[in-house]
Backbone as JSON Lines, residues from 0, in Angstrom:
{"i":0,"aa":"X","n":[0.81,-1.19,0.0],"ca":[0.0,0.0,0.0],"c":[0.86,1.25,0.0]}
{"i":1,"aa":"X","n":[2.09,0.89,0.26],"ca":[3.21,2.59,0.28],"c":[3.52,2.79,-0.8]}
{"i":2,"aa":"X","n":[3.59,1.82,-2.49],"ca":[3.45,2.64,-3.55],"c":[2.4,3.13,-3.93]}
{"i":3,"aa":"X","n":[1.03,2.89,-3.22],"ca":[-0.95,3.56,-3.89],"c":[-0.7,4.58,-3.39]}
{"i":4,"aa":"X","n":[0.43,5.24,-2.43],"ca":[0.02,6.59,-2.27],"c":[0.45,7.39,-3.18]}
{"i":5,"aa":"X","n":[1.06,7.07,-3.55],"ca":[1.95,7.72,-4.51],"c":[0.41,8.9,-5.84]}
{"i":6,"aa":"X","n":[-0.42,8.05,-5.95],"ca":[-1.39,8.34,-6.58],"c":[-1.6,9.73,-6.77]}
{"i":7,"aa":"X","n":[-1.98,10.55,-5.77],"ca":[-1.99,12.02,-5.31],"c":[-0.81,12.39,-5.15]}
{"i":8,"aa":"X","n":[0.32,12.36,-5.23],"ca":[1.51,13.55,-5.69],"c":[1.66,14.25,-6.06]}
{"i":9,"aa":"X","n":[1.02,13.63,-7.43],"ca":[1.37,15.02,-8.5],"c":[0.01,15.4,-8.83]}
{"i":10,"aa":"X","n":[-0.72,15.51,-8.11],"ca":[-2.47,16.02,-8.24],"c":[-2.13,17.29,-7.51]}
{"i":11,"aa":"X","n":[-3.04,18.24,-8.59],"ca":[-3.02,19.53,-7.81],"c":[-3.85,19.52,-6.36]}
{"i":12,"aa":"X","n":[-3.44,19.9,-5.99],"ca":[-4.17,20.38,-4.3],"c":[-5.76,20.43,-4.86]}
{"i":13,"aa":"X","n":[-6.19,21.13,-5.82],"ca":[-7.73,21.45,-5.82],"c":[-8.07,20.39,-5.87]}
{"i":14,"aa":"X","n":[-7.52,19.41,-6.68],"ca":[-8.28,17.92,-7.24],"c":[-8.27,16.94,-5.6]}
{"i":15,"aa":"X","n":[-7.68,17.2,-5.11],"ca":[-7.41,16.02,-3.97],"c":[-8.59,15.88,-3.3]}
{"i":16,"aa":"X","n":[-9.15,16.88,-3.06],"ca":[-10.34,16.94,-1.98],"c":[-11.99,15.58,-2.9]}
{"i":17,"aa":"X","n":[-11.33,15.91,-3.57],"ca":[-12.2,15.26,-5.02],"c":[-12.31,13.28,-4.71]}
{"i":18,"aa":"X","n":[-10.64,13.59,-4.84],"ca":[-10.15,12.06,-4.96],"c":[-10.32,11.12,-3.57]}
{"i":19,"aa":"X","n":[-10.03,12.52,-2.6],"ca":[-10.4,11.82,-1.17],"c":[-11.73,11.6,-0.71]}
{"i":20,"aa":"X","n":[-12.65,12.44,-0.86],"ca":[-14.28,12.07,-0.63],"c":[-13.94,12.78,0.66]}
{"i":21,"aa":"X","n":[-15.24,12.39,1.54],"ca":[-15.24,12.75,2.61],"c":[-16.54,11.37,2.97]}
{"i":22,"aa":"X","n":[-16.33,11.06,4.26],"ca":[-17.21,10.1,4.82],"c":[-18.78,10.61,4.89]}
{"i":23,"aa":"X","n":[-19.42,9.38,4.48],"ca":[-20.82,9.77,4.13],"c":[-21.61,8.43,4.97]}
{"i":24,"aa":"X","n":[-21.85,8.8,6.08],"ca":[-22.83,7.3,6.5],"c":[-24.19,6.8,5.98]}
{"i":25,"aa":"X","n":[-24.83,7.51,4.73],"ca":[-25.88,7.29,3.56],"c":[-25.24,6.35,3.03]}
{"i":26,"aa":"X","n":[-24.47,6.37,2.56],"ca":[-23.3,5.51,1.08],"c":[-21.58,5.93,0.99]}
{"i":27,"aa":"X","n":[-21.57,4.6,2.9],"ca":[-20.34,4.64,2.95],"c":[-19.33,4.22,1.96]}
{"i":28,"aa":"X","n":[-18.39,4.39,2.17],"ca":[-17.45,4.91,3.08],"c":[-17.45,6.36,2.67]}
{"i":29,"aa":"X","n":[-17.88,7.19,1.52],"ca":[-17.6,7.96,0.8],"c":[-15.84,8.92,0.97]}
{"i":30,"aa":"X","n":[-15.8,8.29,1.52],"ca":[-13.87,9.16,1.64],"c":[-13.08,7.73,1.19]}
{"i":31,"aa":"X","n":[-11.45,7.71,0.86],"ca":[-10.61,7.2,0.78],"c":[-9.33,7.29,1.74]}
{"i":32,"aa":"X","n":[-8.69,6.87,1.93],"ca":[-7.62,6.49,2.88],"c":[-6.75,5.67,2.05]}
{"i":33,"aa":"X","n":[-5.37,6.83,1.58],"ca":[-4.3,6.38,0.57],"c":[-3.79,5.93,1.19]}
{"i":34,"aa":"X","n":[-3.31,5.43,2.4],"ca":[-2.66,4.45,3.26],"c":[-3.05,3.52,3.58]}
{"i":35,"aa":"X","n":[-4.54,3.01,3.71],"ca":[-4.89,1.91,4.07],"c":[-5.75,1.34,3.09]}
{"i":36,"aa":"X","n":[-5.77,1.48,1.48],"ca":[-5.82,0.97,0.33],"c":[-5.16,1.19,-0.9]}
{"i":37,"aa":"X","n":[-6.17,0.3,-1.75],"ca":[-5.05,-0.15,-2.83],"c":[-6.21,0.04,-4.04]}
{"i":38,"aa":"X","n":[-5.3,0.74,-5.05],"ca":[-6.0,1.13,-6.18],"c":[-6.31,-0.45,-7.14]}
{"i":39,"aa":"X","n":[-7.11,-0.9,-7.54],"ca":[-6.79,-2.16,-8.52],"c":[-6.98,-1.8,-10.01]}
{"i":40,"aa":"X","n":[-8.14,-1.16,-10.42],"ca":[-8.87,-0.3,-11.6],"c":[-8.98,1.16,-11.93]}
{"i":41,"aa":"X","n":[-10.07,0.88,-12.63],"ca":[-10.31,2.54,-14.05],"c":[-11.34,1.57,-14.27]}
{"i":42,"aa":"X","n":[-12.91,2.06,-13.84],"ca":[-14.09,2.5,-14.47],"c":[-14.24,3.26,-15.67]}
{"i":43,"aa":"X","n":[-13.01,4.31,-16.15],"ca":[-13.3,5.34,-16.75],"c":[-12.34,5.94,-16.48]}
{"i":44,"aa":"X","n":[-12.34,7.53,-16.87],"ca":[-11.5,8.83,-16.63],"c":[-12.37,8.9,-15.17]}
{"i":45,"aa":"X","n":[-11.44,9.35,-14.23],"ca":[-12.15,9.9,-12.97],"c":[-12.69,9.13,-12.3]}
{"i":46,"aa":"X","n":[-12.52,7.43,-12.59],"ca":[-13.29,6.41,-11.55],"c":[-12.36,5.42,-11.33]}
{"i":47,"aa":"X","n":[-11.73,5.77,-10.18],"ca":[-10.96,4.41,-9.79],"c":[-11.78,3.38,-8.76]}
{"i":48,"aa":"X","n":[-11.23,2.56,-9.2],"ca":[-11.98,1.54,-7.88],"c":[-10.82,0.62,-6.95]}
{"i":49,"aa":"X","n":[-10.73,0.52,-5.48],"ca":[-9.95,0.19,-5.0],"c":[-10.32,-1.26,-3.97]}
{"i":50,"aa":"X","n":[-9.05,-1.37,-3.15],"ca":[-9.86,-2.38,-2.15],"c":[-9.36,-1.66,-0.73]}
{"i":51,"aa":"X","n":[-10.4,-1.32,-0.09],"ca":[-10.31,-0.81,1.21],"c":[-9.95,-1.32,2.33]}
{"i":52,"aa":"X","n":[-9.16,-1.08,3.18],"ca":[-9.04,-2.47,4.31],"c":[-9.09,-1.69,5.47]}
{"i":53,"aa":"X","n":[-9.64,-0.56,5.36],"ca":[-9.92,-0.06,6.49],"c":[-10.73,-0.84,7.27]}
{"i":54,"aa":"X","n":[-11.92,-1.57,7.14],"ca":[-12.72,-2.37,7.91],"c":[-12.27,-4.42,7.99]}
{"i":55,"aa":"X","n":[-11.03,-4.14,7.64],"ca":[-10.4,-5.87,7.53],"c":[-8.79,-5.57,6.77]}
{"i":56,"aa":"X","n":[-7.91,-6.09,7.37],"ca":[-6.61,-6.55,6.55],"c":[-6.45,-7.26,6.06]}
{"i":57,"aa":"X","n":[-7.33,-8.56,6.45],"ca":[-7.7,-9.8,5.73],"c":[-8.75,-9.87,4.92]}
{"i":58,"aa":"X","n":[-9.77,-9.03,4.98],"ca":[-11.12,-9.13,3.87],"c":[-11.15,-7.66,3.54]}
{"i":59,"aa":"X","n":[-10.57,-6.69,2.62],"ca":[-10.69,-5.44,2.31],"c":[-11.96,-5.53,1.39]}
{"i":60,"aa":"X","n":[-12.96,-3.77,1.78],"ca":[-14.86,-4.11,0.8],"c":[-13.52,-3.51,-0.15]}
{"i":61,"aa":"X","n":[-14.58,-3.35,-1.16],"ca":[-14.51,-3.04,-2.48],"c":[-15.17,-1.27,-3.08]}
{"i":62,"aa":"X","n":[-14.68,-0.88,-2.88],"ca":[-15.26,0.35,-3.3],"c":[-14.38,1.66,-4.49]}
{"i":63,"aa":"X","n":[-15.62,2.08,-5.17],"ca":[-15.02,2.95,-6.42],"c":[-15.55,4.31,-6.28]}
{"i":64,"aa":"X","n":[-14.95,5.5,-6.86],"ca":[-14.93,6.99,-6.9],"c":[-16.29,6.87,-7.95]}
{"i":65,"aa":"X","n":[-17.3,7.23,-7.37],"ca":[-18.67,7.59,-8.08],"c":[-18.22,8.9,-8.59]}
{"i":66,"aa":"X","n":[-19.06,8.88,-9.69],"ca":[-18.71,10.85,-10.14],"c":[-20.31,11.53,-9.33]}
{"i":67,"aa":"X","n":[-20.88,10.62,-8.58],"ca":[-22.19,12.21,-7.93],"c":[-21.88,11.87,-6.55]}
{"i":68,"aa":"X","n":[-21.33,10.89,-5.85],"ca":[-21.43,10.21,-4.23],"c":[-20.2,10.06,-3.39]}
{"i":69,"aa":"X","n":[-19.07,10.13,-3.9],"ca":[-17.61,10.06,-3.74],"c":[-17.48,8.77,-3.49]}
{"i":70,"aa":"X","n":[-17.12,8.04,-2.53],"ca":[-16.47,6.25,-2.33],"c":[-17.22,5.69,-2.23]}
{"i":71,"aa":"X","n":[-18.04,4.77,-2.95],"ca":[-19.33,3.82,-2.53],"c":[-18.5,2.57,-2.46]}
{"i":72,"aa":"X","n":[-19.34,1.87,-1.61],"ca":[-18.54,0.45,-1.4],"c":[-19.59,-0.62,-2.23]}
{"i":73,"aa":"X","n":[-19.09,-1.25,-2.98],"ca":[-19.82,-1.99,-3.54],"c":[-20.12,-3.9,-3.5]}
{"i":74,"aa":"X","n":[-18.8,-4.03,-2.67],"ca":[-19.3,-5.29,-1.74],"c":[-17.89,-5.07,-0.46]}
{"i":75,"aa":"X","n":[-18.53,-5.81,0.26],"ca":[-17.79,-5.93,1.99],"c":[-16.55,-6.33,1.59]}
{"i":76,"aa":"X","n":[-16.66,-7.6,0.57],"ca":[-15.32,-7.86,0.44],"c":[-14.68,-8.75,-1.03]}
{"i":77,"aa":"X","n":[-14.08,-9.17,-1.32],"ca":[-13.35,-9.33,-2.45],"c":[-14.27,-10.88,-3.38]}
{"i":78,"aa":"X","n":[-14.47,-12.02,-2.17],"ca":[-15.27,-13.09,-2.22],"c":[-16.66,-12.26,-3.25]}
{"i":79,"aa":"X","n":[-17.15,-11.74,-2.16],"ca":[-18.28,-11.19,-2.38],"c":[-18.85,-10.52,-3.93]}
{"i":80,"aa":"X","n":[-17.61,-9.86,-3.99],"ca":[-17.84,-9.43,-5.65],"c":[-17.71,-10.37,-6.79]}
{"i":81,"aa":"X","n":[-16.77,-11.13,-6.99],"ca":[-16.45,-11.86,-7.23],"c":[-17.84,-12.96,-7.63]}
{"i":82,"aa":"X","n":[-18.78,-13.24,-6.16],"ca":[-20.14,-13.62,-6.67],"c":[-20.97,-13.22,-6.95]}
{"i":83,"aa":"X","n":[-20.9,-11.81,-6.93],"ca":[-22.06,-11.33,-7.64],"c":[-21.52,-11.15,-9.06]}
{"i":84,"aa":"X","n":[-20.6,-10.99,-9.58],"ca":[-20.15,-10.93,-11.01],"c":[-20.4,-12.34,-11.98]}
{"i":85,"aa":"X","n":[-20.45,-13.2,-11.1],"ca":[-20.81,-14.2,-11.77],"c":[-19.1,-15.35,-11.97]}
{"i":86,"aa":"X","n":[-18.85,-14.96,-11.27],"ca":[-17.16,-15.71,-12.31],"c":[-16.88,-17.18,-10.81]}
């Protein structure tokens, strides 16, 4: 996780507030924590999706940069997506 921070370096200051979210208990987590995850994807321009381990070191949820909600988590954990995708 000490090279994902790297991510925001070279982001201007305005954009960061963007990339970080801020916590939303509607449609958590809505913030990020560049230290205690890991980028895996690109949704798109402007949508990364990561694995969070703020709530597990061993089962990190799954959550991506919405462009209207900031960090939605989209399953608890890695298993989890995995079955709902079908694979």
């Amino acid at each position: 996780m000490t090279a994902n921070r790297r991510w925001l370096d070279d982001m201007p200051e305005d954009y960061r507030g963007f990339y970080l979210g801020q916590p939303d208990r509607q449609r958590p987590p809505g913030d990020v924590d560049p230290d205690q995850s890991l980028l895996i994807g690109d949704l798109g321009p402007d949508r990364p999706f990561a694995l969070d381990y703020r709530p597990s070191l061993a089962a990190p949820s799954v959550i991506y940069l919405s462009t209207t909600a900031d960090w939605i988590e989209v399953a608890p954990n890695i298993e989890t997506l995995i079955e709902r995708l079908g694979i």
